[in-house]
Phi, psi and omega in degrees: 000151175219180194219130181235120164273114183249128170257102178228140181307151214282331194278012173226023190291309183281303143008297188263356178293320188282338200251356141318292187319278196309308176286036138095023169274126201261328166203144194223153168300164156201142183237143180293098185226148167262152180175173173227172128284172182257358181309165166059014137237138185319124198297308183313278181318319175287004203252322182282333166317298170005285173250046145089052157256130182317293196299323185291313198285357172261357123345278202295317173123204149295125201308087180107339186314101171276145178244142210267136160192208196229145179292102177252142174216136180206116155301082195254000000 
């Protein structure tokens, strides 16, 4: 047996409930969890945060900002 932890955004939550559902996963956890990623920004900008330019780190949004989303754990 092995055990898969998944993190996924609340906005593909129905998405991945069906497509468990469809590839014969009969039943899984899901948890409430926060957390970001590194996705989606432009490197030039983080590099200009980096180095203390105003404008890239007012880009970049709030500093630490977590977003909510869910934790799937499924023993298969």
């Amino acid at each position: 047996m092995k055990e898969v932890i998944a993190i996924v955004r609340i906005n593909m939550m129905n998405h991945t409930k069906q497509a468990l559902t469809e590839c014969g996963v009969a039943a899984f956890f899901a948890h409430e969890a926060h957390g970001r990623g590194k996705g989606f920004v432009n490197p030039e900008v983080l590099e200009g945060a980096q180095q203390g330019y105003e404008e890239a780190a007012s880009l970049l949004g709030e500093k630490g900002k977590l977003y909510p989303k869910r934790m799937l754990t499924a023993v298969v």
